[in-house]
N, C-alpha and C positions, 0 to 999 in steps of 0.2 A: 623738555617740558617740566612747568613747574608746579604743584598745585596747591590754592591755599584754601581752606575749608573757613567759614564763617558761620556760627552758630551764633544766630542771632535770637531775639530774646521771641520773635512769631517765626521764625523762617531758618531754617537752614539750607547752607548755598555751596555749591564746590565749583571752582573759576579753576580754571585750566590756562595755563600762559605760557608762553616761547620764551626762547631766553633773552627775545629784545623785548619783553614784555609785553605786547601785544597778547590781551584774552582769546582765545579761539574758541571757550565752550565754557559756559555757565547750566549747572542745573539748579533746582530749588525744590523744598518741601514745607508745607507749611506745618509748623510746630508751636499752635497759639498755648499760652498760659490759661488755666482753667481757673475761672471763678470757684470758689468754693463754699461763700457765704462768708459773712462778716468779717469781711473786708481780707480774707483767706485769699491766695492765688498760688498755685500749686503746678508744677510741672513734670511729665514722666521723662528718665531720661531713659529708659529703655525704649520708648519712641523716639527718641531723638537720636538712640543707637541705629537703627535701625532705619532713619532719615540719612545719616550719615551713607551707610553702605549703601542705600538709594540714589544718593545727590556723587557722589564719588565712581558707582559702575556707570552711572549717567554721563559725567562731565568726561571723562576718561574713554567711552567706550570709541573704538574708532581710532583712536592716539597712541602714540608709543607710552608705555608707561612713565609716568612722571620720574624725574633724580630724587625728588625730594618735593616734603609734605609739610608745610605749615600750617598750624591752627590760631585761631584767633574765636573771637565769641562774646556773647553777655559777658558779665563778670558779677561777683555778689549772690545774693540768694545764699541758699544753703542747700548743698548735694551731699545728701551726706551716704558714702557707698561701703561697703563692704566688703573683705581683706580682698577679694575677686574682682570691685570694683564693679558690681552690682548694686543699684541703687536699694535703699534700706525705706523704703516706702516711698513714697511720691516724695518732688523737693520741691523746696520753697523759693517761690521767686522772689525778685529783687523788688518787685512789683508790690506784693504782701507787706499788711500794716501788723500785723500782729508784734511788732516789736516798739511800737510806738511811744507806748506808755516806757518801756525800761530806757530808751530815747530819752523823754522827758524827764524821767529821774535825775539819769545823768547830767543831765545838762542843769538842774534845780542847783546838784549838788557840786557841782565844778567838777565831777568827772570828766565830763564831755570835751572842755577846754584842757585840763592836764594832758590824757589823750594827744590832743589837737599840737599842743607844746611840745610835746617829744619827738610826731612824727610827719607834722606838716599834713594831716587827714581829719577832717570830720566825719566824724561815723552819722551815718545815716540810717531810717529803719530796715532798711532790705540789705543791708550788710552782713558777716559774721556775727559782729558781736551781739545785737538786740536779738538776732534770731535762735541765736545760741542760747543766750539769757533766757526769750521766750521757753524753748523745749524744754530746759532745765524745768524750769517751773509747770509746764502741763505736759509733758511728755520724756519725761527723764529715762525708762526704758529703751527708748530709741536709740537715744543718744549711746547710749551703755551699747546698743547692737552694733554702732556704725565704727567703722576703721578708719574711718577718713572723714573730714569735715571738708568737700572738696571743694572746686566749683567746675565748671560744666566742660569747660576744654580739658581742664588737666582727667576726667573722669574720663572723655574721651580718647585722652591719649594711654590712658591706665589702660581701655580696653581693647588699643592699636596695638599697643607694643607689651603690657607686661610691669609697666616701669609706673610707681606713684613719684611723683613731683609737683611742683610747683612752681610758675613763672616769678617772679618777684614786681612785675608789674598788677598783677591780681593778688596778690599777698602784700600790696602796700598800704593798702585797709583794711580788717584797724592795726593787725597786730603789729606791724615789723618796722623796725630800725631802719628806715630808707638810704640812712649811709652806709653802716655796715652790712644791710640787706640781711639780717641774721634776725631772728623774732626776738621780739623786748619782752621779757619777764616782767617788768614792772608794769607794762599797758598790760597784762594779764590779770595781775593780781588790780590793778586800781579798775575792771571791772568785775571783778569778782568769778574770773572765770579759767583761772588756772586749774580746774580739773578737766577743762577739754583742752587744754596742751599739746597731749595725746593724741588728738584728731589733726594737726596740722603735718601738713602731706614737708619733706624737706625741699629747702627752696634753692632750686637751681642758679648757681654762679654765673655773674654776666659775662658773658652773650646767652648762656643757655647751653643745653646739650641738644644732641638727636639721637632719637633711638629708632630701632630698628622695627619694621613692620615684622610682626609676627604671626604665626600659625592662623591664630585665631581673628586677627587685624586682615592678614590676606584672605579670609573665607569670607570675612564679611565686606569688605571692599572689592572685592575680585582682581588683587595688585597682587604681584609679585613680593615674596617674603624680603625683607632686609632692606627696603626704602624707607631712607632715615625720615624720621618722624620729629618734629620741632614741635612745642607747648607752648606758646607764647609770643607774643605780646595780647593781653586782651585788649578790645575792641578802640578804647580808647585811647592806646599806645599805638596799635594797628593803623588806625586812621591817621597819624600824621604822619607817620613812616610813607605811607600807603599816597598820602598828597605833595611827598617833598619836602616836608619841615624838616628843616636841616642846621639852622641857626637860631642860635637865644636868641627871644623876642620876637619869632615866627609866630604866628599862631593859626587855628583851624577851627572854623566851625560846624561842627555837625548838626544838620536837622534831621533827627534821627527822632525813634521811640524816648530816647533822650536828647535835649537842647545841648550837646557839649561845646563849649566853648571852653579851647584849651591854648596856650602857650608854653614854647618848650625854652626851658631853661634851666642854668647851668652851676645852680648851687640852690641851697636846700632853706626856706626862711618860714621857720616858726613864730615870727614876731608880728605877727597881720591879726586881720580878723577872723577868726574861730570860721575859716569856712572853705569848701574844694577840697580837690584832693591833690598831694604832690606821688607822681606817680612814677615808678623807677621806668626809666629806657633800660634798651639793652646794652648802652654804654653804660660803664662804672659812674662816670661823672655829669651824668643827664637823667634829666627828671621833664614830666610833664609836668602843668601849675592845670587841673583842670576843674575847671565850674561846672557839673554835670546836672544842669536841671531837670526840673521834670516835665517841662513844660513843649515838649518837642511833640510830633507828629499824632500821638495820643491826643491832643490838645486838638489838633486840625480834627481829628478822628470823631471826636464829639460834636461839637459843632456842626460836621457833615451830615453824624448820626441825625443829632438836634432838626436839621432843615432837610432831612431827608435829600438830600447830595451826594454824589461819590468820587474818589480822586481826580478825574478825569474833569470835573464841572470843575473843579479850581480856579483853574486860569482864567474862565468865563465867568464865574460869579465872582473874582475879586475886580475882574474888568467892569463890572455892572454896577458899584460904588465907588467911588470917586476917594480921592486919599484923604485920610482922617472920619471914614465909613458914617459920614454927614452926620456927626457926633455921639455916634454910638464908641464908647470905649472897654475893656477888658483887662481884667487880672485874669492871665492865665493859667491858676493853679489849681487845675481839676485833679490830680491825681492824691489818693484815699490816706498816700504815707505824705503830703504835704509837700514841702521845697527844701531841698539839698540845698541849693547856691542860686544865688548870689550870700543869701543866709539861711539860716536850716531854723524850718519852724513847722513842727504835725501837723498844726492846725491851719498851718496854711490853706485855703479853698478860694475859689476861684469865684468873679464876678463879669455882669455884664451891665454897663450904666448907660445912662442916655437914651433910653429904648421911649419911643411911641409907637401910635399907632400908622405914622408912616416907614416905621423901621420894614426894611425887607429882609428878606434871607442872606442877598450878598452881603448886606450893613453889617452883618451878626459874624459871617464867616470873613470881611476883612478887620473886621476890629479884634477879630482873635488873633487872625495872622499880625498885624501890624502890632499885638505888644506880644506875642513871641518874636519879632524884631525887636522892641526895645527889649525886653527879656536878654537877648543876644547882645544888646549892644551893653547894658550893665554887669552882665557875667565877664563878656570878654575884656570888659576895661577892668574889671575886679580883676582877672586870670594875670593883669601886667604886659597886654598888646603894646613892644614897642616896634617891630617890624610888618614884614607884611603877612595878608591873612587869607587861606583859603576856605571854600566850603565845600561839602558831599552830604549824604545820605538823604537819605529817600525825597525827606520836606526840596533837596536841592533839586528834583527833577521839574518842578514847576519853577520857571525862569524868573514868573510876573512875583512870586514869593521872595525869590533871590535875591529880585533887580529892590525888592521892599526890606528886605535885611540889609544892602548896600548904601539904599538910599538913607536907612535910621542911624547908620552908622558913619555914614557918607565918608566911607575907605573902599577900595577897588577890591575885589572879590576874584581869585583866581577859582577857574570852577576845576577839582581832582579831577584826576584822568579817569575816566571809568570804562568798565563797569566794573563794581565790586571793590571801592578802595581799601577795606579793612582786609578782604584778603588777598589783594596786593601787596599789602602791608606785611601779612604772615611769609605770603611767599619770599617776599626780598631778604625777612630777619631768617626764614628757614636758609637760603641760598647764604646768607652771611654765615651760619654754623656748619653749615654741609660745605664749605671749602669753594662754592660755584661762583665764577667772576661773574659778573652782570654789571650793566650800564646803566646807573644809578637814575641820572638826568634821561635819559630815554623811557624809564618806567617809571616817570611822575613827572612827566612832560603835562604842562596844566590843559587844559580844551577849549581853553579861553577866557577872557579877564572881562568880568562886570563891573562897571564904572559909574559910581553915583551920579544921580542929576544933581547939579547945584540948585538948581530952581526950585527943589523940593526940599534944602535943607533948614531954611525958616521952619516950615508945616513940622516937620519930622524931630526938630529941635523943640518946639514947643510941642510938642506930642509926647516926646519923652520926659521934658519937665514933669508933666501932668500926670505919666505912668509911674517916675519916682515918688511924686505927691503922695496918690492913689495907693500905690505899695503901702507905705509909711502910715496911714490913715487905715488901711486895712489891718495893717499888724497890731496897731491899737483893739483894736474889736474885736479881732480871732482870739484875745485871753481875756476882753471883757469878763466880770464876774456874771453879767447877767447873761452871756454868749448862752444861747440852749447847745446843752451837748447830746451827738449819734446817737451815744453809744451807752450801755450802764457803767459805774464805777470798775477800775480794773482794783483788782486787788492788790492790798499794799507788797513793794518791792522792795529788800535790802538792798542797799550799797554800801559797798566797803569803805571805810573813811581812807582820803589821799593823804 
């Protein structure tokens, strides 16, 4: 048995699998992010510890004890814990805008693209850096308490085993040299923030190491001492492992709390547009290219909210309007820190056009779905799709969604093996450091290929026209001078000259 734990950014899960991969026991706890006011989102990871030893006596009980432990998880936020590995007050999700404004500095200033140039990442607000930046400035005490600027698996695996580390796939933004995988002093100092240095946990060598469940890992798990423990890949390395990408030019999309649209590939190119992240594999010489929008499942989640709906009505109210949601259209960028990729902009916010008074509730919920499809289909052409593509996470369980990501894209959709591809994913990189042979192609056998209608790709081709128009027109107006702003003025920010 193998097991891989997922801490996801509402939910944490422990998948239990054979060694032909085959899942045999999934548990879950939910672990939502808490509003906090002003645009604040905050999460405890002492609940999420103790989710953990929930989701792990659960998936386990009944079973022979697992060989071996893989983690995978969010990525981003800021955990910031203590030399014990105890969180140092509540953490900051990835979710939280508070970094927005030092965002926009940098990026005024040509930080943001220097950055970008050295290590193939754009920082975004719910990253290290901005969040870092923020505390500096309203909270600099804290930071003086914490031992670790973590994030959320490796915090977990501090409190399994004993051991601070770092995956190099969650450390490939902002700060680190994704070739040498070693952290770059220079991205430190050009954003002004080499006095937290000190808080970055050291970063483990590819493949990674495993360590040992210990004392205090076995109490709260109820496992056996000395089942090696694996930290890494985070979620969005996880997930292609996890679906079978296995060749440059592959790519994967997730309809997750994030839109990710990634492809893997096999050298490292700072010379594009200032945007994605290049994310280390656990191979020395692979890298993710990934577009991680924001506009994934959160986005459905509103609109539900909005027409009073729930997951389950999906299938039936996109069935209830006809394709191109009888000209109701959407930019889908409701969330507070703006859009990461295709381009990264705070002010990004979200629209719904075309609306009368014979608009219905389906009109509203497929015009949001149908441009998180284009959404998908301009991330993934940004990311360098030249092979084939799969999908997973959550948005994938509604098929009528899928078969409308395949159609705007009109390329064949293998659907991941599930359930649990991210940690499927942990599992296989744990089994690849713990010595266990396993049958690669057997645990990431696809569940079957969605294949675009031709007869929809006129409609979907001129739909996507009209969403890159709309983008483009929208970006003009989110820095209008005369835009009303949320929020009051933030106070002015130094940056260091590059």
């Amino acid at each position: 048995m193998i097991l891989g734990i997922d801490l996801g950014t509402s939910m944490v899960k422990a998948a239990l699998f054979g060694r032909d991969g085959a899942c045999v026991s999934v548990a879950s706890r939910r672990s939502s992010p808490t509003a906090m006011g002003g645009g604040r989102i905050e999460q405890d990871f002492e609940e999420i510890v103790t989710a953990v030893g929930q989701v792990v006596a659960e998936a386990c009980a009944g079973h022979p004890a697992p060989e071996a432990i893989g983690l995978t998880g969010q990525s981003d936020g800021l955990w910031l814990l203590d030399r014990n590995g105890r969180g140092c007050g509540r953490a900051i999700s990835w979710l939280d805008d508070r970094g927005n404004p030092y965002l926009e500095k940098w990026i005024e200033r040509g930080v943001f693209e220097a950055v970008f140039r050295r290590n193939g990442n754009a920082i975004f607000p719910g990253s290290h850096a901005p969040l870092m930046a923020a505390l500096t400035d309203s909270d600099p005490e804290r930071l003086a308490r914490a031992h670790t600027a973590s994030y959320l698996k490796d915090g977990i695996l501090q409190r399994l085993t004993g051991v601070r580390v770092t995956d190099a796939s969650d450390a490939s933004l902002p700060f680190l040299d994704v070739v040498s995988r070693d952290y770059d002093p220079e991205i430190l100092r050009l954003l002004g923030l080499e006095h937290c240095a000190h808080l970055l946990a050291p970063v483990m060598k590819a493949p990674g190491q495993a360590f040992g469940l210990n004392a205090a890992g076995a109490a709260l798990t109820g496992l056996p001492q000395g089942i090696p423990v694996h930290a890494g890949p985070f979620d969005l390395v996880a997930c292609p492992i996890g679906a079978g990408v296995r060749r440059p030019g592959d790519g994967l999309i997730i309809i997750g709390t994030t839109l990710a649209c990634e492809v893997l590939v096999d050298r490292v190119d700072t010379t594009g547009p200032a945007v994605g992240m290049t994310l280390c594999m656990p191979e020395r010489d692979r890298w993710i290219r990934s577009m991680p929008a924001t506009v994934g499942t959160a986005t459905l989640d509103w609109v539900l909210d909005l027409v009073g709906a729930k997951h389950g009505d999906v299938d039936a109210l996109l069935a209830e309007s006809s394709p191109g949601a009888r000209g109701v259209t959407a930019l889908p960028f409701f969330s507070a820190t703006g859009e990461r990729a295709p381009f990264v902009d705070v002010r990004a916010r979200g629209q719904l056009a075309g609306l009368s008074t014979a608009t219905t509730r389906a009109d509203l919920v497929r015009s949001v779905c149908e441009s998180v499809a284009y959404a998908a289909r301009q991330c993934i052409e940004a990311a360098g799709l030249t092979g084939t593509l799969s999908v997973c996470g959550g948005g994938s369980n509604s098929i009528t969604w899928s078969r409308m990501v395949a159609d705007a894209l009109q390329r064949p959709l293998s659907i991941a093996r599930k359930p649990e591809v991210g940690a499927r994913g942990a599992a296989m990189v744990a089994m690849d450091v713990a010595g266990i042979d396993y049958d690669f192609d057997a645990w990431t056998r696809p569940e079957g290929v969605i294949e675009p209608r031709r007869e929809r790709a006129a409609l979907h081709e001129a739909g996507f026209a009209h969403y890159l128009e709309t983008v483009e027109a929208a970006r003009h107006l989110w820095h209008s001078p005369h835009r009303a702003r949320s929020h009051a003025p933030r106070q002015a920010i130094p940056c260091p000259a590059i």
